[in-house]
PLY file of the C-alpha trace (Angstrom):
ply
format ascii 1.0
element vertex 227
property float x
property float y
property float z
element edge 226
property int vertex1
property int vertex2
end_header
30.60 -45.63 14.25
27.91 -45.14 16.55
23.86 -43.84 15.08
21.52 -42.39 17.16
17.88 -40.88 16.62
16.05 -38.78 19.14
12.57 -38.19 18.70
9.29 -37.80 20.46
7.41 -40.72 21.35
3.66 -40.73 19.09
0.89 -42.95 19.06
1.25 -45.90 17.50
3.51 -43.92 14.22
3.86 -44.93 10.67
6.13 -46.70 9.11
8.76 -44.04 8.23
9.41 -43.24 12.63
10.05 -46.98 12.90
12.63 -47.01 9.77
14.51 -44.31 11.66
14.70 -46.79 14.83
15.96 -49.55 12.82
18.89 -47.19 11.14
20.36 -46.48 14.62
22.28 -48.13 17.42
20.33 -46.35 20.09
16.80 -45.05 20.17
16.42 -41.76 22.38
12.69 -40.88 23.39
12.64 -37.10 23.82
9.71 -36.98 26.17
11.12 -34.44 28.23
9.89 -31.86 25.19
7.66 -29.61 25.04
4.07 -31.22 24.55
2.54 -30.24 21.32
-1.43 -30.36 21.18
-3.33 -31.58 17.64
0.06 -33.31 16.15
1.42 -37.20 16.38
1.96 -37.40 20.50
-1.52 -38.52 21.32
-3.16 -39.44 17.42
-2.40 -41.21 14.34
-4.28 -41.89 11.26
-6.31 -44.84 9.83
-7.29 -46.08 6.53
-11.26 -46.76 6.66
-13.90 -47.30 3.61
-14.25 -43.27 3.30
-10.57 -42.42 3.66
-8.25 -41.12 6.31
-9.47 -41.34 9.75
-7.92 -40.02 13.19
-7.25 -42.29 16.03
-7.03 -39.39 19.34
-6.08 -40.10 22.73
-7.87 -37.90 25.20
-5.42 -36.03 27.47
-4.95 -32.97 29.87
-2.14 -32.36 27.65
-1.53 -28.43 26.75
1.75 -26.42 25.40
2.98 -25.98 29.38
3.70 -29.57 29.70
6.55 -31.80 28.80
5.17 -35.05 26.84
5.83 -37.16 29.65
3.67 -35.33 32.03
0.85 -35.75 29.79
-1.92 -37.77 31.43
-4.57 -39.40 29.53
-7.98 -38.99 30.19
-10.14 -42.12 30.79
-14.00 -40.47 31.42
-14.16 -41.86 27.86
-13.90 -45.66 26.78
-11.07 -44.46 24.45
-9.54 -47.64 24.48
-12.18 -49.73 23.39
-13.44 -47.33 20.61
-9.76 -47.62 19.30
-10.11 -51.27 19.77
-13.47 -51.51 17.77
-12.91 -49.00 15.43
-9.60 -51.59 14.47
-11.43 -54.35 14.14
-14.12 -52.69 12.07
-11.95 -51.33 9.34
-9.09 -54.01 9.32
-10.41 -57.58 10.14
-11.05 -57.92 6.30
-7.40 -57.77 6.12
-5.21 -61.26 5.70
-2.93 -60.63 9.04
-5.33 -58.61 11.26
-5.86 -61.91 13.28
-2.14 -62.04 13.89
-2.23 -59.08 15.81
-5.43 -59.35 17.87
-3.18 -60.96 21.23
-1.77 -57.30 20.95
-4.57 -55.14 20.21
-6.23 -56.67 23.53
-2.64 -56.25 25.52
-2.98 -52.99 24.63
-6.29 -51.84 24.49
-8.33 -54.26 26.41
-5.90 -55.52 29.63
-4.75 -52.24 31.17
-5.83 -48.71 32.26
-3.39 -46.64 30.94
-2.54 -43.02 32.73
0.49 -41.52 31.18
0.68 -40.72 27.40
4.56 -41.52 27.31
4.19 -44.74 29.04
1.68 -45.92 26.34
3.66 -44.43 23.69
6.94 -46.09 24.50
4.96 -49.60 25.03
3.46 -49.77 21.86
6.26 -48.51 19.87
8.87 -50.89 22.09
6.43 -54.32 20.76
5.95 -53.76 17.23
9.71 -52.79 17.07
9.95 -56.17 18.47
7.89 -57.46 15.86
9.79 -55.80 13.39
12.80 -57.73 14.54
14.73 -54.23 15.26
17.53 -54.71 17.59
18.37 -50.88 18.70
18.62 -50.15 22.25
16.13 -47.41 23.34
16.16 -44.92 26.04
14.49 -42.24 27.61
15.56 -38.38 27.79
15.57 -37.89 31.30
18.44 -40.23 31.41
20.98 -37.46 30.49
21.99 -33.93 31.10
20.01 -31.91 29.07
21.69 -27.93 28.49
18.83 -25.48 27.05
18.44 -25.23 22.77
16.98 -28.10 20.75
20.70 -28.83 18.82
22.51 -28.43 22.34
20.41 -30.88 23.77
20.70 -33.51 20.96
24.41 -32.82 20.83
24.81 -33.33 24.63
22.88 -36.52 24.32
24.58 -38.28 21.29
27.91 -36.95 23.10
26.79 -38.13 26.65
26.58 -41.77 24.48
29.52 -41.38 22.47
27.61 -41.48 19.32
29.28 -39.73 15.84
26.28 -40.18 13.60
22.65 -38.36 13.79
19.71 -39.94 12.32
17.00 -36.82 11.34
13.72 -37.20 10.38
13.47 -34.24 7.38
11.46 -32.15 9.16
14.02 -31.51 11.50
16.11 -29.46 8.67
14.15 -26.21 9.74
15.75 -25.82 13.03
18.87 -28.00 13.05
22.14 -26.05 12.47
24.67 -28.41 11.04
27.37 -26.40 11.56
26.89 -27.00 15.34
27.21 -30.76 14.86
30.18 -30.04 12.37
32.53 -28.85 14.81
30.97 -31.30 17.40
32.55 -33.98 15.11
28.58 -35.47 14.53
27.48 -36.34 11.18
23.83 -35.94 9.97
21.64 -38.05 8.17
18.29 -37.21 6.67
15.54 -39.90 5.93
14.17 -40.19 2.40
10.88 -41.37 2.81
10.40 -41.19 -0.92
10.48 -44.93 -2.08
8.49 -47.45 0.43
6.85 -49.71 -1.91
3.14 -50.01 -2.24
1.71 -53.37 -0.33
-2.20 -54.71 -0.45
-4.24 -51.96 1.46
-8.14 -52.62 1.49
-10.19 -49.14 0.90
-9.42 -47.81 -2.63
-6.35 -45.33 -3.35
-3.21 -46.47 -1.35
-2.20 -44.31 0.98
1.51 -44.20 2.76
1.25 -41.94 5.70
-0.92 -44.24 8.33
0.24 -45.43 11.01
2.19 -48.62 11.24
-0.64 -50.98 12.12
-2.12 -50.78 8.42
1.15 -52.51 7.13
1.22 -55.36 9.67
-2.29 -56.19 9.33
-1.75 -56.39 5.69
1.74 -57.60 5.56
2.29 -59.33 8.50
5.56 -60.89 9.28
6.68 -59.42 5.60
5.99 -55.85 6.34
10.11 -54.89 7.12
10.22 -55.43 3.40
8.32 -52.72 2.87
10.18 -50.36 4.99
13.37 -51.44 4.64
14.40 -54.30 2.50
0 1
1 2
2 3
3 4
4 5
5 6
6 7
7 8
8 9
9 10
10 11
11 12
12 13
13 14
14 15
15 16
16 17
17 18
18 19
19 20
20 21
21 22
22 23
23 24
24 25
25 26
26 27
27 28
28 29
29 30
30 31
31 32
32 33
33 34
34 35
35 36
36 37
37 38
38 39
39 40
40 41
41 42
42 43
43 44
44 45
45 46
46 47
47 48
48 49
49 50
50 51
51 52
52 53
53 54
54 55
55 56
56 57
57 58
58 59
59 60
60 61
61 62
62 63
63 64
64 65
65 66
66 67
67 68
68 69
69 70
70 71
71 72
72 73
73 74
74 75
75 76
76 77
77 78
78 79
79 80
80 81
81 82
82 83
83 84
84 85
85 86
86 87
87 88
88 89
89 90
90 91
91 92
92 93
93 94
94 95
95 96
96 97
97 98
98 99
99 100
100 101
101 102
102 103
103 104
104 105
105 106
106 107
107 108
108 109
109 110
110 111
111 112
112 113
113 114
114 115
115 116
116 117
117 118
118 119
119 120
120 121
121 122
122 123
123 124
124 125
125 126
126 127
127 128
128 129
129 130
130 131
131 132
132 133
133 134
134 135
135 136
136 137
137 138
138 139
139 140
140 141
141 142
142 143
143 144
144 145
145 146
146 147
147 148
148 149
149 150
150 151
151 152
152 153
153 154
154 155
155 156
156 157
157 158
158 159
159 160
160 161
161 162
162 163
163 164
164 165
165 166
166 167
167 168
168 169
169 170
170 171
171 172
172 173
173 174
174 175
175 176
176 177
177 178
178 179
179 180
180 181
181 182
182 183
183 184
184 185
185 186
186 187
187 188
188 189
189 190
190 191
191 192
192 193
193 194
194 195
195 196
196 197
197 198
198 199
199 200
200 201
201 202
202 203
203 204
204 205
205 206
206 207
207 208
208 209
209 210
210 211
211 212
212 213
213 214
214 215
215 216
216 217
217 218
218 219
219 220
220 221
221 222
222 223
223 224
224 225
225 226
């Protein structure tokens, strides 16, 4: 038996994206898709003092281009507001220190130009942290035939996978009878039951990106995902 997940990089995702990478064998980054503009590519959300809280990457990114020909647009410090804005809402928190050598890999050390690139960095070191193991890959590694389930089903065949790993969202346009007689079986997440951990700022709140667990969790946030 062989899992794989294919999904389009975001910025720095929650908890849930990172739960599908650590079900699989192999990690597919479907970059080559279509970009889509105000969704999880180029933001993610915060928890702050007065609630949710968007984290945006500028881009050039619009509906013509694939995600990784997305470039980001520096005329802004971006990077260090995302850096600042961090530290101001989680220093307070017991780990946050922990993670400052990566905050200033990522935010304070390098220029970064494509949207992908940083994507696929950030998500490739906290996966690290995480302790997941899965292989990961990019899209443009493989033949890719037109339709969203023929390209996923070319993939997982192209690495002799038998298992696909869905987020739920994906039930609107996946056709598992397609995968049926393709001899793949499907599996849909259940993000339903992730525990509650310390989170500063009032009501908890799951859907943040991943960042809020580690700073409050630290080396004890898989537990919270999936232990």
């Amino acid at each position: 038996m062989k899992k794989i997940a294919i999904i389009q990089s975001n910025y720095i995702p929650w908890k849930g994206y990172f739960h599908i990478i650590q079900k699989v064998d192999h990690f597919v980054f479907l970059d080559t898709a279509q970009y889509t503009c105000r969704d999880w590519r180029n933001r993610n959300l915060i928890k702050t003092p007065d609630g949710k809280k968007w984290l945006t990457v500028p881009t050039d990114g619009t509906q013509s281009k694939k995600i990784n020909e997305v470039k980001i647009d520096n005329s802004t410090n971006w990077q260090y507001d995302h850096y600042q804005t961090l530290k101001h809402n989680y220093s307070c928190c017991e780990y946050y220190k922990d993670f400052i050598p990566l905050l200033d890999e990522i935010y304070m050390k390098k220029e970064w130009i494509s949207l992908s690139e940083l994507n696929q960095y950030f998500i490739r070191k906290i996966a690290k942290i995480l302790n997941i193991k899965t292989q990961f890959h990019n899209s443009n590694e493989f033949i890719l035939p037109p339709g969203k389930n023929e390209k996923i089903i070319s993939i997982i065949h192209q690495m002799g996978g038998t298992h696909y790993v869905s987020g739920p969202s994906a039930a609107d346009y996946i056709k598992p009878e397609l995968f049926e007689i393709n001899g793949i079986d499907i599996e849909f997440m259940d993000y339903s039951n992730y525990l509650q951990y310390p989170q500063p700022w009032n009501e908890f709140i799951h859907g943040v990106t991943i960042l809020d667990l580690l700073f409050c969790t630290g080396s004890q946030a898989a537990k919270y995902i999936w232990s």
